[in-house]
N, C-alpha and C positions, 0 to 999 in steps of 0.2 A: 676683500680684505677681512679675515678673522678679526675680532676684537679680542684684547689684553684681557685675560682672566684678571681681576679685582686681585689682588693680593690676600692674604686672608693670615693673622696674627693670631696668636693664642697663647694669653697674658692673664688668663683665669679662666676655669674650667667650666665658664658658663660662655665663655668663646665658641666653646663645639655646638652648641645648642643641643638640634635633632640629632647631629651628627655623633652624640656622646656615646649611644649604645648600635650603632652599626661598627662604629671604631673599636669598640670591644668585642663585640665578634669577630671584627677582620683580624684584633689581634690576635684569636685564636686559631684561626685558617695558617696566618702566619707561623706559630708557633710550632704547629704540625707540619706544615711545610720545609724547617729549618730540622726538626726532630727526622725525617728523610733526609735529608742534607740536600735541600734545595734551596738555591738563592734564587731572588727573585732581580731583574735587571731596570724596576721600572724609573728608577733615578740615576740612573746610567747619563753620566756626560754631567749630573749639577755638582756642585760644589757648593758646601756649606760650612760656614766660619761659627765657631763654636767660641764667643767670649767668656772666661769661668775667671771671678773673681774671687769666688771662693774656692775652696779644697775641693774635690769631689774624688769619690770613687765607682757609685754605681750610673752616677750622672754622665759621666765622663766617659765611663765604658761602655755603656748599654749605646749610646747613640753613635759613640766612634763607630763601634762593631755592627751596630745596627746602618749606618749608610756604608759601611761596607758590602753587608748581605745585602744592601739594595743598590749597589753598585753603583753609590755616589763615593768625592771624595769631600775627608772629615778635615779641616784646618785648624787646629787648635791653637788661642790665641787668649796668654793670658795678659792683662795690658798692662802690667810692669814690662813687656815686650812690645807693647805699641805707641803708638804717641799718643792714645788716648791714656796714659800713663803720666803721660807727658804734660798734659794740658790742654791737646784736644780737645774740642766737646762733643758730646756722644752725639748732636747732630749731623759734626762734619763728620765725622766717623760711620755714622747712618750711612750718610750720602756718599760716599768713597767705598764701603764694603756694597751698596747696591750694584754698584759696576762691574763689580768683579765675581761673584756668587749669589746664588737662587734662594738662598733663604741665613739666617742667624738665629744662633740658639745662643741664648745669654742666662746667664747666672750669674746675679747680681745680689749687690748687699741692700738698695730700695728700688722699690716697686718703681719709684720717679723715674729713675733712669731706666726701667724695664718701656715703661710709656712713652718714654721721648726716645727712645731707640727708635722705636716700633713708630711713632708719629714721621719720623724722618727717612726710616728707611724706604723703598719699595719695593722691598720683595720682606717672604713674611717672617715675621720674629716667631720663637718658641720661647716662653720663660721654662727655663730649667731653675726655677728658685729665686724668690727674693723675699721681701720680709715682709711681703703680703699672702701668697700662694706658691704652692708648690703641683698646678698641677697633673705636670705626666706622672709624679706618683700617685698622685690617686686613681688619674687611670687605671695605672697598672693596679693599683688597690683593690678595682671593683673589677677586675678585669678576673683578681685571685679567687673573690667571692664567688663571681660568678660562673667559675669553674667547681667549685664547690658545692655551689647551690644550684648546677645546672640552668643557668642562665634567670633565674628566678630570684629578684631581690624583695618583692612582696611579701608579706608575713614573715620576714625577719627581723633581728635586732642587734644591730653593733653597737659596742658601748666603746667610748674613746674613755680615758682615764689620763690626766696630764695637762700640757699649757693651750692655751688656747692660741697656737701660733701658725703660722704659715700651712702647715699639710694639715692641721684641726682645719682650716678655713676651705682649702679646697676640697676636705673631707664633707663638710656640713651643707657646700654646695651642692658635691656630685652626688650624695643621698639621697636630697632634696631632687635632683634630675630625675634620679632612676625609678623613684619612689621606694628607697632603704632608712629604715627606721634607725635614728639615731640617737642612740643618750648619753651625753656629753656629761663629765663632772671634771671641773678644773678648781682651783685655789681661787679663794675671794682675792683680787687683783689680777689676775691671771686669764681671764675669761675672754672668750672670741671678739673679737672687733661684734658693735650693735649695728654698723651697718652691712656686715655679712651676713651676720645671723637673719636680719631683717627682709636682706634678698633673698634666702635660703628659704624663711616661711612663705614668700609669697610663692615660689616656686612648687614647696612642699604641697600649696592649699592644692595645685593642676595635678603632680604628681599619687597624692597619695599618704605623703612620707609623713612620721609623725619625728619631729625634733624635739625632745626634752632637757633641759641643762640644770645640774645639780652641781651641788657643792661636795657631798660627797659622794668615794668611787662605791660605794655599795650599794649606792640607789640605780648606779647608772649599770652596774653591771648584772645584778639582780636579773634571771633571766635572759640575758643574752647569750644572740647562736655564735658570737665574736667578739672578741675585747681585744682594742686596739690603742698601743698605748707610745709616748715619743720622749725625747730627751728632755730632760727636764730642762737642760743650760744648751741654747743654741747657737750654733757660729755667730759671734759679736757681741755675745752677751758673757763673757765669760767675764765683765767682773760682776756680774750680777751671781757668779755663783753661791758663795754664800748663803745671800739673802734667799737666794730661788731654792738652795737643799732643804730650807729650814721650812717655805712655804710648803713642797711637794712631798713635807715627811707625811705617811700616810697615803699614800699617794702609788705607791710603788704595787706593781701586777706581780704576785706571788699566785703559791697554793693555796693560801689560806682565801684572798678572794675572787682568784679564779674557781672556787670550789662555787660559788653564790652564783654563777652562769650557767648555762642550761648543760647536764653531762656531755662532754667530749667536745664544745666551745673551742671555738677555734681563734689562736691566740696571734696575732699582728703587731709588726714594730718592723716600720721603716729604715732602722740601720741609717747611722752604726749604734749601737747599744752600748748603754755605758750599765753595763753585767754589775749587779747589787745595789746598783739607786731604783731607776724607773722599772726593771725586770730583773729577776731573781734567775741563776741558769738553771734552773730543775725547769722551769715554764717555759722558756726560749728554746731550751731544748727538749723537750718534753715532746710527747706524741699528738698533740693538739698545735704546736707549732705550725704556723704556714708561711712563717718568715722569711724561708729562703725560694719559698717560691715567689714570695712577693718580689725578693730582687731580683730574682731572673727573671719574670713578668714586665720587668722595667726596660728591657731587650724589645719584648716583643709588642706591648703597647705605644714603645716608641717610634717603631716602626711602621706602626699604624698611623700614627700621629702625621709621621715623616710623608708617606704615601698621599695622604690627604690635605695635605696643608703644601709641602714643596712638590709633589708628581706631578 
């Protein structure tokens, strides 16, 4: 009698371990494989229930379309349509979706219920987002880089410019994994969780990475082969708008401080883009953009993710 593969979750981007940089190359095999018009069948027969509390659009698409080209099928379930709408608790919901489907991708408003999903279910969770990390897009983030830089993330330098929030965190992680140099400047009150940043240096010390955090975006940009930058007001924080424009004034990725990064600096933002606060369109759309490769990257990192965790 075989034994039951472990199930295996991945609820932060330090989940993948060693696995972080084979999964970015696979997703480039992939990539080229679907650019032939090749699907691949190796999730052929699972079934996977997609819970999204929040909005989504590249979240929601990249993974529908992505177990399609791997020939699973996608259940989308937002739980104003389920009784965990209802009253449920995400336990008994755990333990009732294990029965029926090989894995769950949840997109949540807290990380808690990302954890007690994942404690209750058994087969594995994927966070697509909550208000800790975000991280298949960073995958797919360094997945971008790495195509760019020819799989080499040593001797570079991303600067983020923005809040210190959910994909900052998964950002300052998977850096730290790969050994990618990162300099962070967000608003005083605004800045990363200390106990991320904290698991991110010790990770940095094996790696390599050098993490710097400043207050302001010129320090952090200064130099950099990438400036990557995010919404300033995040799903559920929108009545904090106000207070948060008046923090992030200064804050915003133009010409004037993308000119202080290394010439032809390559420019990132995770979408959707709120065009005249946190990016100006001359830079988003400018020829240093790699923006929309980032979302279509979200396709094919996820399908990596998919491969490895539910195949």
């Amino acid at each position: 009698m075989v034994a039951k593969k472990q199930k295996r979750d991945l609820l932060s981007i330090t989940d993948l371990g060693t696995d972080l940089l084979p999964i970015i190359r696979h997703a480039g095999r992939l990539k080229a494989a679907r650019g032939r018009g090749v699907n691949r069948s190796h999730l052929r027969g699972k079934n996977v229930a997609m819970i999204f509390e929040k909005p989504s659009t590249r979240t929601r698409t990249s993974f529908e379309v992505g177990l399609h080209d791997l020939g699973a099928h996608a259940l989308y379930m937002s739980p104003k349509d389920m009784q965990l709408g209802r009253g449920e608790t995400i336990a008994d919901t755990a333990r009732v979706l294990s029965r029926f489907v090989d894995g769950i991708v949840y997109r949540a408003f807290r990380h808690q219920d990302e954890a007690e999903l994942a404690k209750w279910a058994s087969v594995p969770v994927i966070n697509a987002l909550d208000d800790r990390e975000h991280p298949c897009q960073v995958v797919a983030d360094l997945f971008t880089l790495s195509e760019r830089w020819k799989g080499k993330y040593s001797g570079h330098r991303l600067a983020w410019v923005g809040d210190g929030n959910n994909v900052h965190h998964s950002l300052i992680l998977g850096c730290a994994m790969v050994g990618l140099d990162l300099m962070s400047a967000t608003p005083n009150g605004y800045h990363p969780d200390p106990t991320i940043v904290s698991q991110a240096q010790t990770l940095a010390q094996k790696s390599g990475a050098r993490l710097d955090f400043y207050t302001e975006p010129a320090a952090a940009v200064k130099g950099a082969d990438a400036v990557y930058t995010d919404v300033w007001v995040s799903m559920g924080e929108e009545a904090e708008q106000t207070a948060r424009e008046k923090a992030f004034a200064g804050f915003q990725v133009n010409a004037g401080l993308l000119a202080l990064a290394k010439p032809g600096a390559l420019v990132m933002h995770d979408l959707p883009a709120h065009r005249g606060l946190e990016i100006t369109d001359d830079v988003i759309d400018g020829p240093q953009s790699i923006v929309w490769d980032q979302a279509e990257n979200r396709l094919h990192a996820q399908k990596a993710i998919l491969e490895e965790l539910v195949g």
